[in-house]
C-alpha positions as CSV (number, residue, x, y, z in Angstrom):
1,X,3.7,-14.9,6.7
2,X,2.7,-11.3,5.5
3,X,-0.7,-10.0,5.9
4,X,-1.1,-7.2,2.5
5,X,-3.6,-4.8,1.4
6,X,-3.8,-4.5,-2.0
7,X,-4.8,-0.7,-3.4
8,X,-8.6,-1.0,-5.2
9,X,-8.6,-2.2,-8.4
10,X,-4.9,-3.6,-8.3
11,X,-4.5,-7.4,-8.0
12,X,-1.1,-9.2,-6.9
13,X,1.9,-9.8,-9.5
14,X,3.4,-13.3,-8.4
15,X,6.3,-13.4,-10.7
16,X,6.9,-9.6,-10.1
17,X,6.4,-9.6,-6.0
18,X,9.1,-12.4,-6.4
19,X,11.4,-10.2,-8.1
20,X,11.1,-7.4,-6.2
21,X,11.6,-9.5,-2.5
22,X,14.2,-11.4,-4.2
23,X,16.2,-8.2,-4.6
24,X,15.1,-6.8,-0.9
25,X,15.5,-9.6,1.3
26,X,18.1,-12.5,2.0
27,X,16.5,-16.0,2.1
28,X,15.5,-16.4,5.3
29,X,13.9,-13.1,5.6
30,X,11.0,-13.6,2.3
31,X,7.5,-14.1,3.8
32,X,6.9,-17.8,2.6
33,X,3.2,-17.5,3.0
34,X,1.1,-14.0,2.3
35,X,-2.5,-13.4,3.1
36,X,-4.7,-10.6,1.4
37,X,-6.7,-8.7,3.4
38,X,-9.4,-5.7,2.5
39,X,-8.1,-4.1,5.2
40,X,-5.9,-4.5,8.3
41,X,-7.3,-5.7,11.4
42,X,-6.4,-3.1,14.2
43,X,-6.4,-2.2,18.0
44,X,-8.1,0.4,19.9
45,X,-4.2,2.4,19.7
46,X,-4.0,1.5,16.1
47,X,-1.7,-1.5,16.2
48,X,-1.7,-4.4,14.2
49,X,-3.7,-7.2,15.5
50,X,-0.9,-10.0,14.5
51,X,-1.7,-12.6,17.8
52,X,-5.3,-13.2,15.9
53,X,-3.3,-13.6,12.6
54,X,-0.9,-16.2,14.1
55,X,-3.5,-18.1,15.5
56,X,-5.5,-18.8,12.4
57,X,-2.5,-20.0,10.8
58,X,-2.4,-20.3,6.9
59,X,-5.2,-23.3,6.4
60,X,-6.8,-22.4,3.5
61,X,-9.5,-24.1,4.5
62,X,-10.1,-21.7,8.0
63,X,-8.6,-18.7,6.6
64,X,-11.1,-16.7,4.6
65,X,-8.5,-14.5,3.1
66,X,-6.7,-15.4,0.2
67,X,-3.2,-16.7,0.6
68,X,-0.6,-17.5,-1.4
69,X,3.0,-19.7,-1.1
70,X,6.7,-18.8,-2.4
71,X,7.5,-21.1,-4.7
72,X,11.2,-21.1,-5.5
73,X,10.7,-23.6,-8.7
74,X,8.2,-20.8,-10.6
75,X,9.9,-18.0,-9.4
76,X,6.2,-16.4,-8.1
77,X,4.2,-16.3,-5.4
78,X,1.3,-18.8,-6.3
79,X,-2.3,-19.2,-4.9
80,X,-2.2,-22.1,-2.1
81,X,-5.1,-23.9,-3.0
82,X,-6.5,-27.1,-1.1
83,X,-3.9,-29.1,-3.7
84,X,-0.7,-27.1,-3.0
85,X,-1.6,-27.3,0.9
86,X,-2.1,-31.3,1.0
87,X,1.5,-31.1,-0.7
88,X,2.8,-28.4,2.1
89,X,1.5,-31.2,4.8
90,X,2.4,-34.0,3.0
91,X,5.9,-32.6,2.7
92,X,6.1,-33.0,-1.4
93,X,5.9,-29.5,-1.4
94,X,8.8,-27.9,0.1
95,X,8.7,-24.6,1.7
């Protein structure tokens, strides 16, 4: 998973952030899950606090965030609604 912060006004591009980690990253590298954040949630030395991150997992239904799922079939990174994440735990939707 990757935790982003989106510049105001901007919203995210699924078909074009595919593209553009399609051409950056090898396979096993591209972030199958992203979360969007308004801003990232930091230590008192200004590091990322990515233990809290890990521990909340990518539940849509006890993240508040908004996430989203790579999917290889549409080519996009797509919103993981409480559908797509019954599919994710059910296995029909393969990550």
């Amino acid at each position: 998973m990757a935790a982003l912060v989106l510049r105001p006004g901007c919203r995210l591009d699924g078909p074009a952030l595919y593209r553009h980690v399609e051409q950056l990253l090898p396979p096993y590298a591209r972030p199958r899950f992203l979360r969007l954040q308004e801003r990232l949630a930091m230590t008192e030395t200004f590091k990322q606090q990515k233990v809290r991150l890990a521990q909340e997992g990518f539940d849509p239904t006890r993240v508040p965030d908004p996430l989203f799922l790579l999917d290889e079939a549409t080519k996009a990174y797509v919103p993981l609604g409480p559908a797509l994440w019954e599919g994710v735990l059910d296995g029909s939707c393969r990550i």
